[in-house]
VODRENLO-270466 format. One record per residue: x, y, z of N, C-alpha, C in turn. Coordinates in steps of 0.2 Angstrom, whole numbers, padded with zeros to 4 digits, always signed. Layout:
BEGIN
XYZXYZXYZ
...
This chain:
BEGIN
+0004-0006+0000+0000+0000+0000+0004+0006+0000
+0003+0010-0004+0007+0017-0005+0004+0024-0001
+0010+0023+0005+0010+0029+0010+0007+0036+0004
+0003+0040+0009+0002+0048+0008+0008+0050+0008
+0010+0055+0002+0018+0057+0003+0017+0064+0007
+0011+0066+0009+0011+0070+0013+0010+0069+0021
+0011+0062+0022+0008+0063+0029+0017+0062+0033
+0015+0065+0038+0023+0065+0042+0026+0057+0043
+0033+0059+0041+0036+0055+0045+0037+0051+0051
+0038+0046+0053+0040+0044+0060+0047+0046+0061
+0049+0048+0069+0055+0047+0071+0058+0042+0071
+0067+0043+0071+0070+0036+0069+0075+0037+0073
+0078+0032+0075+0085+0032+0079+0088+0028+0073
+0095+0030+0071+0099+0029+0067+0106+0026+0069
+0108+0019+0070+0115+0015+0074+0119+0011+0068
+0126+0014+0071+0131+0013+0065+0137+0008+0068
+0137+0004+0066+0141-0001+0072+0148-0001+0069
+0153+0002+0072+0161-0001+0070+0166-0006+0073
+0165-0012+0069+0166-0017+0077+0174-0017+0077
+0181-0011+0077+0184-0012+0076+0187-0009+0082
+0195-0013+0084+0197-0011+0092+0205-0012+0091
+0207-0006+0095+0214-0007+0096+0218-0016+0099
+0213-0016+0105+0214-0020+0109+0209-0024+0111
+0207-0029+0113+0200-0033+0115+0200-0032+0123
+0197-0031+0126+0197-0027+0134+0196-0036+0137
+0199-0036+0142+0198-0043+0145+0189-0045+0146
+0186-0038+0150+0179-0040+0149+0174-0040+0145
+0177-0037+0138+0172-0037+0134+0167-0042+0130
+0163-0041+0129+0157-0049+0127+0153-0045+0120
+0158-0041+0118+0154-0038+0109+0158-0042+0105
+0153-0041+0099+0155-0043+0094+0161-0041+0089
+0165-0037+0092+0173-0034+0092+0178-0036+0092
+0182-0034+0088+0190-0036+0087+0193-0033+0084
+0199-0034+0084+0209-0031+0081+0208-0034+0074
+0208-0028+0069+0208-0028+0062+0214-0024+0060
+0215-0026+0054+0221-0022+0050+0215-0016+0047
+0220-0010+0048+0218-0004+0046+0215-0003+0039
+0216-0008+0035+0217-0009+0027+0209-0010+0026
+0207-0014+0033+0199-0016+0029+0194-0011+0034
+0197-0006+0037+0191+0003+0038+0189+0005+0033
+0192+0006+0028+0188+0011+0022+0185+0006+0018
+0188+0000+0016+0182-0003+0013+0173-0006+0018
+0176-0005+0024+0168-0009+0028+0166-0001+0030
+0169+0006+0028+0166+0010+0029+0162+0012+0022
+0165+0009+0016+0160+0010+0011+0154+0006+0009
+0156-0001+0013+0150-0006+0012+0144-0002+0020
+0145+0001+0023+0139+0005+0027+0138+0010+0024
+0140+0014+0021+0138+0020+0017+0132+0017+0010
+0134+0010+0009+0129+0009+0004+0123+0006+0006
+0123+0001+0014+0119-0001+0018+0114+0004+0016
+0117+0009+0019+0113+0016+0021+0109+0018+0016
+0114+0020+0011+0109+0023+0005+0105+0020+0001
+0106+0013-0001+0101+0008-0004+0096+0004+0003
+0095+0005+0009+0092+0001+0012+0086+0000+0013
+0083+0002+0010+0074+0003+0007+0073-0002+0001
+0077-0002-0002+0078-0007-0008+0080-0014-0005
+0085-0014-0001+0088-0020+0003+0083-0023+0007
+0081-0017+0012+0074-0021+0016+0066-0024+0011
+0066-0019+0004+0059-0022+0002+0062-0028-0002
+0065-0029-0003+0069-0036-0007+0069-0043+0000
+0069-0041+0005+0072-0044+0010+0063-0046+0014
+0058-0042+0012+0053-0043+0014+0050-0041+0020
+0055-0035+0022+0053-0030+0029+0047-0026+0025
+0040-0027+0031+0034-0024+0029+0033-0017+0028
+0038-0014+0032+0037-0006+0033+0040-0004+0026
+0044-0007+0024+0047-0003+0019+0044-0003+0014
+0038-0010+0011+0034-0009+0005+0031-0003+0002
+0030+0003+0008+0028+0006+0006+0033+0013+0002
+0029+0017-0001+0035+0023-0003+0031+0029-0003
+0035+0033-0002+0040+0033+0001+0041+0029+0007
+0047+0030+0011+0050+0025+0019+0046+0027+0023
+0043+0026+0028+0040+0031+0033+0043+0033+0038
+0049+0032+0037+0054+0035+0043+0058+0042+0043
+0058+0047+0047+0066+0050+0045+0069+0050+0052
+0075+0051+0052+0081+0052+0057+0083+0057+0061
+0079+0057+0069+0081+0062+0072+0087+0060+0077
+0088+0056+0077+0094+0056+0081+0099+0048+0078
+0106+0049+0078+0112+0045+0077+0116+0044+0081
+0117+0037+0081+0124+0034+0085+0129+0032+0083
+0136+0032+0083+0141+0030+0080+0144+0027+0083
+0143+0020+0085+0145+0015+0091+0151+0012+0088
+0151+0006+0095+0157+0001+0091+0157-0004+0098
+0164-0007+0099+0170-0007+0094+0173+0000+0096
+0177+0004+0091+0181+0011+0093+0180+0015+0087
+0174+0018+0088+0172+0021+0078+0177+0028+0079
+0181+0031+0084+0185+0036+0083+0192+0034+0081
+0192+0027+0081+0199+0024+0077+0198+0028+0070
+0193+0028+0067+0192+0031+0058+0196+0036+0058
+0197+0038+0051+0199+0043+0049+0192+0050+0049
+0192+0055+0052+0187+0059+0052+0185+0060+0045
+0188+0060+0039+0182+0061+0032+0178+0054+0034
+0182+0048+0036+0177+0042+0033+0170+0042+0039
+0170+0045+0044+0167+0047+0051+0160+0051+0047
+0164+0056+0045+0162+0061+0039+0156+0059+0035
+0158+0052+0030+0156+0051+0024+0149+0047+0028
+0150+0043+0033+0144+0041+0034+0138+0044+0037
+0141+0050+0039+0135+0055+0043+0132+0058+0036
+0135+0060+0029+0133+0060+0025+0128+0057+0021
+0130+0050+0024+0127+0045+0020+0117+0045+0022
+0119+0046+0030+0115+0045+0034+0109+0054+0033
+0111+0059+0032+0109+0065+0028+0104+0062+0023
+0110+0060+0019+0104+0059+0011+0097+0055+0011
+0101+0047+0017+0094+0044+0017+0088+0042+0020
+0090+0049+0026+0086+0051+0031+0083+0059+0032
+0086+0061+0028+0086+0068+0031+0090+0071+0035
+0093+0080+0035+0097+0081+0040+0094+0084+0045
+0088+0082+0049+0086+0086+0055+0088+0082+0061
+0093+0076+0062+0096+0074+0067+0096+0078+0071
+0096+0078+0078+0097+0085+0082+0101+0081+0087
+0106+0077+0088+0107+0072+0093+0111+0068+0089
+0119+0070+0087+0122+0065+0083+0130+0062+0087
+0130+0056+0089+0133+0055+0097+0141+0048+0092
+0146+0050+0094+0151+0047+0093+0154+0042+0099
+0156+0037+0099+0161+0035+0104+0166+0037+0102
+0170+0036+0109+0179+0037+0106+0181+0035+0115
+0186+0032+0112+0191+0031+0118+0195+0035+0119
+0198+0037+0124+0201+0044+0128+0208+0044+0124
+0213+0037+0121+0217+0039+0121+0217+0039+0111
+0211+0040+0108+0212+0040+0101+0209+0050+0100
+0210+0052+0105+0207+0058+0103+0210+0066+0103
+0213+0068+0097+0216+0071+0097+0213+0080+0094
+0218+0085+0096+0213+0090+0094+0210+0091+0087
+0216+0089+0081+0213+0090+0075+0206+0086+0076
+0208+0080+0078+0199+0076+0076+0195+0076+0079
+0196+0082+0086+0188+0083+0087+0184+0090+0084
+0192+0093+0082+0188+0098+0077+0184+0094+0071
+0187+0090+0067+0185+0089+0061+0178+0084+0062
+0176+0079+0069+0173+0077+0073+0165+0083+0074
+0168+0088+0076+0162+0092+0074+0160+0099+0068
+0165+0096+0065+0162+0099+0057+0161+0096+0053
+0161+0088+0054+0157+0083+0051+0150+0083+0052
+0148+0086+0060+0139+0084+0061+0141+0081+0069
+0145+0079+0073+0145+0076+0078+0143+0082+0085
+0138+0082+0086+0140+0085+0095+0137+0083+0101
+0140+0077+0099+0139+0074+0108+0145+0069+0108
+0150+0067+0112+0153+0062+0111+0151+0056+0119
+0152+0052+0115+0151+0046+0123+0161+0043+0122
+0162+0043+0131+0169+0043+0129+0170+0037+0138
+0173+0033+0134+0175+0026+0138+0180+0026+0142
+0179+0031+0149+0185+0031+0153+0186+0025+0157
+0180+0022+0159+0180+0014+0163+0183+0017+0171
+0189+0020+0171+0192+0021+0177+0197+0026+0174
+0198+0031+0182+0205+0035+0182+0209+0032+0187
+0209+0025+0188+0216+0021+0193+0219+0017+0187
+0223+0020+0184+0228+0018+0179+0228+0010+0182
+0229+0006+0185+0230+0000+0186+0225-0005+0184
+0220-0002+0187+0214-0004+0186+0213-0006+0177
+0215+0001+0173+0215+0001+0167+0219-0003+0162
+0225-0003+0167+0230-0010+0164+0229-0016+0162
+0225-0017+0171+0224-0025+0171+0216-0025+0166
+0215-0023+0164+0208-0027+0160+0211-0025+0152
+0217-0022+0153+0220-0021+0144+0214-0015+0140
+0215-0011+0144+0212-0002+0142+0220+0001+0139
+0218+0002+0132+0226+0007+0130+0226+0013+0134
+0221+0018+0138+0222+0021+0139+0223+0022+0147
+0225+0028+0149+0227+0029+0156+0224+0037+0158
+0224+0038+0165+0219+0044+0169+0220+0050+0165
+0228+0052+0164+0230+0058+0160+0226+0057+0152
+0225+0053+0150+0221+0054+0141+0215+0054+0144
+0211+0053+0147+0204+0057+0148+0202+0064+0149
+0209+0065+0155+0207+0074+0153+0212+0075+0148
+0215+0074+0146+0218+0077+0137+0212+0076+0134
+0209+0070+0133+0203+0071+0128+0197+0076+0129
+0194+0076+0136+0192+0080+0137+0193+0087+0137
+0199+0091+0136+0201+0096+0135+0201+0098+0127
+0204+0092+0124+0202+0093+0115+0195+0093+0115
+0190+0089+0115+0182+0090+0115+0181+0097+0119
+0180+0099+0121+0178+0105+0126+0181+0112+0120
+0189+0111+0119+0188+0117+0114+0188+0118+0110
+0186+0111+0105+0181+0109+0100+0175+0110+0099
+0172+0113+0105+0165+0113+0106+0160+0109+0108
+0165+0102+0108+0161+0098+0108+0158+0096+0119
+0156+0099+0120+0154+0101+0125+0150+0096+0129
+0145+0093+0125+0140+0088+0125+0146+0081+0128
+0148+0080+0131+0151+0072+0134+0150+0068+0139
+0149+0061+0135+0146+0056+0140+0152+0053+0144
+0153+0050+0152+0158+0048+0152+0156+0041+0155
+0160+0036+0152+0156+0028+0156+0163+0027+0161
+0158+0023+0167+0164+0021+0170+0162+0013+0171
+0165+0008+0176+0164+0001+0177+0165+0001+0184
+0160-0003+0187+0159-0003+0194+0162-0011+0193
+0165-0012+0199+0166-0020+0200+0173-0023+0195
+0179-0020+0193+0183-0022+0189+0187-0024+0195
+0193-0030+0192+0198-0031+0195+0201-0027+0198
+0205-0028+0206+0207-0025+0208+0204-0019+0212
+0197-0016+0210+0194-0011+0211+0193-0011+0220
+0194-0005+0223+0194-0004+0229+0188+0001+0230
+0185+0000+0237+0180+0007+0238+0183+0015+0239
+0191+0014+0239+0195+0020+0241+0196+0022+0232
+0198+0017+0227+0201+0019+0221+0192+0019+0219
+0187+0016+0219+0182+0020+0216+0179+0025+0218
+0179+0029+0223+0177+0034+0228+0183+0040+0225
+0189+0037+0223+0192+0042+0219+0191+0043+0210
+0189+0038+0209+0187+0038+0200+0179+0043+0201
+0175+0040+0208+0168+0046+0205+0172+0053+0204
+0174+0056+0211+0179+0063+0213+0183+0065+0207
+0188+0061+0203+0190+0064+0196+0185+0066+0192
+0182+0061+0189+0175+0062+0184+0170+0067+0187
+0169+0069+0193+0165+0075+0192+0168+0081+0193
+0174+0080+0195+0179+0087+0194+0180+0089+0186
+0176+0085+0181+0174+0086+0174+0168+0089+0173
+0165+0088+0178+0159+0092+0176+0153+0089+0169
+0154+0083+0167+0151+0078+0162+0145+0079+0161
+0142+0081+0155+0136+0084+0154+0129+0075+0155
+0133+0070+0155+0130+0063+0153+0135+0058+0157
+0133+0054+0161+0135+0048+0164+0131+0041+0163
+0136+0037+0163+0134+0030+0162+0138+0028+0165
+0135+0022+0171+0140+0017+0176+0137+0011+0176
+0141+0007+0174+0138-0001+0171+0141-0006+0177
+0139-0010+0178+0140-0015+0184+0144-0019+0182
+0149-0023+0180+0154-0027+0176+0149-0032+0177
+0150-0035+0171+0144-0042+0168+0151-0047+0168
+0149-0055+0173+0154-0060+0171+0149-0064+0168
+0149-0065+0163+0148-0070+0158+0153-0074+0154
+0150-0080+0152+0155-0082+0145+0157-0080+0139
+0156-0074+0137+0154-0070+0132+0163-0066+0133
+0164-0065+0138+0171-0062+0139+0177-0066+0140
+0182-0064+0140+0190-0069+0145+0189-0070+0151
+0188-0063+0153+0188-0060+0162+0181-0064+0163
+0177-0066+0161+0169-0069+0163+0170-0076+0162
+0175-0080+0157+0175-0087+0158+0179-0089+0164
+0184-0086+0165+0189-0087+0169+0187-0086+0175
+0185-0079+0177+0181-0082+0182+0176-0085+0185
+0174-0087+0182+0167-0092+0180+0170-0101+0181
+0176-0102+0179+0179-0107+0178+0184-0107+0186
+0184-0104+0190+0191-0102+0194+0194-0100+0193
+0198-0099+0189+0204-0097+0185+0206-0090+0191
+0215-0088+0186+0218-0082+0191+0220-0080+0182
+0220-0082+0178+0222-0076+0173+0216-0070+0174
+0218-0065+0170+0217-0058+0170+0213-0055+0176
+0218-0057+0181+0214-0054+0189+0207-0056+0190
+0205-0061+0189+0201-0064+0191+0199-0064+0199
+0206-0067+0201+0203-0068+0210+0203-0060+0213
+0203-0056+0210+0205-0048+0213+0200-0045+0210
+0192-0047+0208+0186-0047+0206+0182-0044+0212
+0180-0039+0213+0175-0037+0220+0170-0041+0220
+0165-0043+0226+0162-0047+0227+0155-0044+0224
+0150-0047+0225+0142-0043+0222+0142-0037+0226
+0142-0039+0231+0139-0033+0238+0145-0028+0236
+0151-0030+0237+0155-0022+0235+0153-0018+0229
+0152-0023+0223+0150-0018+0216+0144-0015+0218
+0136-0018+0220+0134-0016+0222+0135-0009+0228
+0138-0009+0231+0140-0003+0235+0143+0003+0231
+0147+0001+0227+0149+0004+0222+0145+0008+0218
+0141+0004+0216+0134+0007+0213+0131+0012+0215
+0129+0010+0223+0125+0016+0227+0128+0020+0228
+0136+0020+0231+0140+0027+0233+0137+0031+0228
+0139+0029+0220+0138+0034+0215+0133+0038+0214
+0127+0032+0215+0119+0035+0213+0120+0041+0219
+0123+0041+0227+0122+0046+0230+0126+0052+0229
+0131+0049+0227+0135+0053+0224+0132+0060+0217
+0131+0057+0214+0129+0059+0206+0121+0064+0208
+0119+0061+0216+0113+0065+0215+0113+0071+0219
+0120+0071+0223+0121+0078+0228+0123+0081+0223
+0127+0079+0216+0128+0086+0209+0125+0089+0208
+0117+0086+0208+0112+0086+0203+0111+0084+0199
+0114+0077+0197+0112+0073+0191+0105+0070+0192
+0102+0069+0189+0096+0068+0187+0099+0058+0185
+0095+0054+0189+0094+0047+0188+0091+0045+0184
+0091+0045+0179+0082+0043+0172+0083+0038+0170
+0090+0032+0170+0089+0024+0168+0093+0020+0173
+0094+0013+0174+0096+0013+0179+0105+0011+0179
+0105+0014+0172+0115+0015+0171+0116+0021+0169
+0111+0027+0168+0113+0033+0167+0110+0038+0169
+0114+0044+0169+0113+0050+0175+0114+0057+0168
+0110+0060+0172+0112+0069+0166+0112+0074+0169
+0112+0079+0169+0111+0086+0171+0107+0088+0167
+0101+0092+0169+0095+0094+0167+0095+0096+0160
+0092+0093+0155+0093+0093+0146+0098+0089+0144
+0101+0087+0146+0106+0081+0143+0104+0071+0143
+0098+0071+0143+0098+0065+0142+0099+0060+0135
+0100+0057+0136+0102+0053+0132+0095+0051+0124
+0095+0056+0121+0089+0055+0115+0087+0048+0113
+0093+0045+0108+0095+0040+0106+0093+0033+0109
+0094+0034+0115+0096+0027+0118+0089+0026+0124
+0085+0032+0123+0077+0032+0125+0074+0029+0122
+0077+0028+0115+0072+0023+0111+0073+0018+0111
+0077+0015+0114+0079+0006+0115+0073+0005+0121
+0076+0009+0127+0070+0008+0131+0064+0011+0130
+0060+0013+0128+0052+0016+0123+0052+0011+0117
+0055+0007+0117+0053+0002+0111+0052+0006+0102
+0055+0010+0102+0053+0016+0097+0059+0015+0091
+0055+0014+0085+0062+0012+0081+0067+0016+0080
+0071+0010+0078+0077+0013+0076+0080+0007+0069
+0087+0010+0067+0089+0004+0061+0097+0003+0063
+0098-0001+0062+0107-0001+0063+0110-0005+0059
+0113-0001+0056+0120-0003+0050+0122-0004+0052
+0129-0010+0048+0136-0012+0049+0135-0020+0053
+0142-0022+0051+0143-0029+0056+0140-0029+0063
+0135-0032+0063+0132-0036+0070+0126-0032+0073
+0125-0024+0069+0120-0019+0072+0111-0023+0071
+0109-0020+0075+0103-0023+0079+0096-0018+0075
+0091-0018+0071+0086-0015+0069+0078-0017+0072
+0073-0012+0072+0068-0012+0075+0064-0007+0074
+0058-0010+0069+0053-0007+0065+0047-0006+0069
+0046-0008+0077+0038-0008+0078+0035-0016+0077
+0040-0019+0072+0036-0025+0069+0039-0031+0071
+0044-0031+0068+0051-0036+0068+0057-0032+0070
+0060-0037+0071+0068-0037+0074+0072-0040+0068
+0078-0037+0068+0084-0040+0064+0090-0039+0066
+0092-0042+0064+0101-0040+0067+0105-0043+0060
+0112-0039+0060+0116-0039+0054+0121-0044+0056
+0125-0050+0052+0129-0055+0055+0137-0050+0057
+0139-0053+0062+0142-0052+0066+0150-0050+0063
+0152-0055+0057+0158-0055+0054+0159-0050+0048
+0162-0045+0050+0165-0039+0044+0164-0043+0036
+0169-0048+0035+0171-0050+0030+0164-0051+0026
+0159-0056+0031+0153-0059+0027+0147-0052+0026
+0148-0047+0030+0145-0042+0030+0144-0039+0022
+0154-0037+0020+0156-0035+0018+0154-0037+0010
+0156-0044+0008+0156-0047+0005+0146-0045+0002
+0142-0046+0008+0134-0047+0006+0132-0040+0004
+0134-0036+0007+0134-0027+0005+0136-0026-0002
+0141-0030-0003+0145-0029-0013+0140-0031-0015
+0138-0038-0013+0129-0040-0018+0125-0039-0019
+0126-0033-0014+0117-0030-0014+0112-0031-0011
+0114-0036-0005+0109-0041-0003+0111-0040+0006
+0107-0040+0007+0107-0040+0017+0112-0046+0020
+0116-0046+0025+0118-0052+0027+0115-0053+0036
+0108-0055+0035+0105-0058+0041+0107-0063+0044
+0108-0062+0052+0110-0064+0056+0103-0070+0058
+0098-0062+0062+0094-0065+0065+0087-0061+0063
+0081-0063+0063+0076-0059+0061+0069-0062+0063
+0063-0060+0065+0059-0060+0067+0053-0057+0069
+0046-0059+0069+0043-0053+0070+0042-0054+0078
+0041-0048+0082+0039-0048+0089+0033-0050+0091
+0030-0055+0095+0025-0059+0095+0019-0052+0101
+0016-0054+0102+0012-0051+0109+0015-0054+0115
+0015-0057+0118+0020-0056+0122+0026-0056+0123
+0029-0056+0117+0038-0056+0116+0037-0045+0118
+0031-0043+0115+0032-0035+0116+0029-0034+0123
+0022-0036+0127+0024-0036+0132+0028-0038+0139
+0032-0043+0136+0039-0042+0139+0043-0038+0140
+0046-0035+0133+0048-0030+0131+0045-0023+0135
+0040-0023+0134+0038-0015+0138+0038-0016+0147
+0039-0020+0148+0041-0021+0156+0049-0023+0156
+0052-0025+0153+0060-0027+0156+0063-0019+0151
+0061-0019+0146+0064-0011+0146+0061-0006+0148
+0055-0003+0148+0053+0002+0151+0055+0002+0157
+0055-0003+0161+0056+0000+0169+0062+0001+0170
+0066+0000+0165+0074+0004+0167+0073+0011+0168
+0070+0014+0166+0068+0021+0167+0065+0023+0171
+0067+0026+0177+0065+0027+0183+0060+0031+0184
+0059+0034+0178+0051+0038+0180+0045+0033+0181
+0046+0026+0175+0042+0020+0177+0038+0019+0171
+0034+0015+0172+0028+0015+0166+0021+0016+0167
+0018+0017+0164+0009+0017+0165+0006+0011+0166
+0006+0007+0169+0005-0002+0171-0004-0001+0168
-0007+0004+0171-0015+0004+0169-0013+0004+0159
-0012+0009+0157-0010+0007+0150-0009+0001+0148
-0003-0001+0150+0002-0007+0147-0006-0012+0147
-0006-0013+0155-0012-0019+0154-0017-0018+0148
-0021-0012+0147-0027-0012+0143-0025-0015+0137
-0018-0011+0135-0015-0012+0129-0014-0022+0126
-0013-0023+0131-0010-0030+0131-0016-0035+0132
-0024-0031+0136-0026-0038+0140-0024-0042+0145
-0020-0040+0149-0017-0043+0156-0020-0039+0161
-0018-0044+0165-0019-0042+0174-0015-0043+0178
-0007-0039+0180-0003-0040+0182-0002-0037+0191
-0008-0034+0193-0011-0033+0197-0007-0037+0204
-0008-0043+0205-0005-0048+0210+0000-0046+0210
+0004-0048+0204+0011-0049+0204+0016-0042+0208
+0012-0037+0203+0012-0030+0207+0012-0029+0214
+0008-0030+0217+0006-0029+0223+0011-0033+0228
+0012-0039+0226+0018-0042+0229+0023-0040+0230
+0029-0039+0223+0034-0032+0224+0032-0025+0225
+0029-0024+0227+0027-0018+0231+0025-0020+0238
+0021-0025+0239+0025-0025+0249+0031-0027+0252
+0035-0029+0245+0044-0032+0247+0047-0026+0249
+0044-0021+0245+0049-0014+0245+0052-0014+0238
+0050-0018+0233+0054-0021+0226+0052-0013+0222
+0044-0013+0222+0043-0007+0215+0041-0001+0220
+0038+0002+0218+0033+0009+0219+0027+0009+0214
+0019+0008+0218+0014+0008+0211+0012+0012+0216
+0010+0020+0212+0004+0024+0214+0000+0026+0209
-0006+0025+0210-0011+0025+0202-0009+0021+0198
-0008+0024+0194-0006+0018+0189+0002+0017+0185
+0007+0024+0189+0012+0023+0189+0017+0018+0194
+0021+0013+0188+0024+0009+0190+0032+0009+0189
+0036+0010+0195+0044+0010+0194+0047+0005+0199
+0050+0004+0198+0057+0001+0201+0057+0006+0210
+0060+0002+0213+0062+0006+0221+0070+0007+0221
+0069+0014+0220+0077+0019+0220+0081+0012+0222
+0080+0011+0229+0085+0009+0233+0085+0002+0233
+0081-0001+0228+0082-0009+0227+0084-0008+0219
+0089-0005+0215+0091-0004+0209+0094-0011+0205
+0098-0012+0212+0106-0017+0208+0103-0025+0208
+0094-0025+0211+0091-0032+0211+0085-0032+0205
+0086-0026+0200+0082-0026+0196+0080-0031+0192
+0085-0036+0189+0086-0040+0185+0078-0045+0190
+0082-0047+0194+0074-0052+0199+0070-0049+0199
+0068-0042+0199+0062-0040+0199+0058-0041+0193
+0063-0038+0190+0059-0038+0182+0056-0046+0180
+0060-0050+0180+0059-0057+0176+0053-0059+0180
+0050-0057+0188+0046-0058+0192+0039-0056+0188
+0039-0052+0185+0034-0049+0183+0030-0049+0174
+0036-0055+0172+0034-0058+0166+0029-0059+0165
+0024-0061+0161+0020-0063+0160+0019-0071+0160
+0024-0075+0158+0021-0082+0158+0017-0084+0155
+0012-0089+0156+0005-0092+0154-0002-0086+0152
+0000-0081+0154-0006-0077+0154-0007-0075+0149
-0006-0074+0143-0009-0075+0135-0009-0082+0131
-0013-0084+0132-0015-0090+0128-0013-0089+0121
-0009-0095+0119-0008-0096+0111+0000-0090+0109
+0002-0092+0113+0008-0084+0112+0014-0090+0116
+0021-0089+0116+0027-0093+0119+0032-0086+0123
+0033-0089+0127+0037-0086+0132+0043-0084+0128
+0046-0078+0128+0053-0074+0125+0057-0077+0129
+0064-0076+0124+0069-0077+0130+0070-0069+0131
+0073-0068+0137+0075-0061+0139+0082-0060+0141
């Protein structure tokens, strides 16, 4: 059926995936890795054409929203993840913010780069923001140099504020800084001095992620397995990271950071546009090896490997990983394990009508634990039960409550 070409577009979050790394961090569980410089410009060309033919790629591929024409999308906000996307050369940075222009529109208002502290120099944060960039998210982990050793971070305390000083007189003002609670080694004295550095920056955007041991990582097997390589036994315990956690939430909120997810913190107008719409279920597309897309209808994600990415983009053809449509309860799940990340909550009376559930009981039980907060029909998590969120959530599942539907994995 052929869209009105007069009727508005929807908003889009637009994610650009670079899965390319100086170094592979002992914790990390992405789909990343150490390439030769030689295959940047070509996998930056094969997402440039992603981009600009992907309405044809998707109507070929049999994504429903695209049948129509015009797309019904345009692009208010961009992400240029990774992996290390400020490893590029800044035209190639450049060319796909262009890319992303032509095929969406240039009303972006929110166009967000990663970079590690020690790839950022002052020419490339000028040219970084005369390409379209003005927000950067920048991966300090920590300002205890050893800390940063041991999990194999190239960078150290002194290249955070050097980056920070090239961004700031670049203009680029807007910066996120991520830290990691729970790493090897990690002390309540060396964490309590990484918050203390990091706010003497004055960071427009915070993000504090809890270390995740899985299999997905070295540091997550080997712990998991007993092992002592990469400072495994020098792993803080749950209750410390957790403590950890809370120091900062009190920390962050005697600044006046404003709490809105439960890994991220802002000063008044700086929330995070982009990454609203993972939790709001609100599409978005994601180009490149491994990036993740979501139409409202279906999910897709791109394969994982450069080469077969690279190779499938020469022929004009999608290289799918994974793909499917959202079921009814795969989305009510969904609007409960992501929305509650967000600390103002969700509309529970909504969700239910919307869905036909009665979650009611379930409710009322974590709410006399002290788990949630339900007044009226607003539904959030309890400040000071954060770091047990994952058990809250999954408690609240639906299960057997819609007949004729299968339980998601989450």
């Amino acid at each position: 059926m052929r869209q009105d070409a007069t009727a508005p577009a929807r908003d889009l979050g637009v994610y650009v995936q670079v899965p390319f790394c100086q170094a592979k961090c002992t914790y990390c569980n992405f789909s990343t890795g150490v390439f030769p410089r030689k295959n940047f410009r070509p996998y930056v060309a094969s997402v440039c054409r992603e981009i600009g033919e992907h309405a044809s790629l998707y109507r070929a591929e049999g994504l429903a929203a695209w049948q129509q024409e015009p797309p019904p999308f345009a692009a208010d906000t961009v992400y240029v993840g990774g992996g290390t996307p400020s490893l590029l050369e800044p035209e190639d940075l450049g060319a796909i913010l262009e890319a992303v222009r032509s095929a969406f529109g240039g009303a972006a208002t929110e166009v967000t780069l990663e970079a590690d502290p020690e790839t950022v120099t002052e020419e490339k944060a000028g040219a970084w923001r005369e390409a379209g960039f003005n927000r950067i998210s920048l991966g300090a982990q920590s300002f205890a140099d050893p800390e940063l050793a041991g999990v194999g971070r190239r960078h150290r305390r002194a290249d955070i504020f050097a980056a920070a000083r090239h961004l700031s007189a670049a203009g680029l003002g807007n910066i996120s800084f991520d830290l990691i609670a729970g790493l090897p080694g990690q002390t309540a004295d060396s964490w309590s001095g990484s918050l203390d550095e990091l706010l003497s920056l004055v960071p427009a955007h915070i993000s504090i992620y809890l270390l995740e041991i899985d299999e997905g990582s070295r540091l997550g097997r080997e712990a998991l397995a007993g092992g002592r390589r990469y400072g495994a036994p020098a792993l803080p315990d749950d209750d410390a990271a957790a403590e950890y956690y809370d120091l900062a939430c009190a920390r962050l909120l005697d600044r006046g950071y404003e709490h809105y997810e439960i890994s991220n913190w802002a000063l008044p107008g700086f929330r995070s546009r982009h990454n609203r719409k993972y939790w709001r279920r609100e599409p978005y597309l994601g180009f490149g090896a491994g990036a993740h897309s979501f139409d409202g209808v279906e999910r897709w994600a791109n394969t994982h490997d450069p080469a077969v990415y690279v190779a499938a983009i020469g022929e004009r053809r999608l290289a799918l990983d994974e793909r499917g449509r959202v079921s009814k309860v795969q989305a009510l799940e969904e609007e409960l394990f992501l929305g509650l990340r967000m600390l103002d909550g969700i509309d529970l009376g909504e969700v239910e009508r919307r869905y036909g559930v009665d979650l009611s009981d379930r409710v009322r039980s974590l709410a006399e634990e002290g788990l949630v907060e339900w007044t009226g029909t607003t539904l959030r998590l309890a400040p000071a039960r954060l770091t047990v969120s994952n058990e809250v959530l999954v408690r609240l599942l639906p299960g057997e409550e819609m007949p004729g539907t299968s339980r998601a994995t989450v």
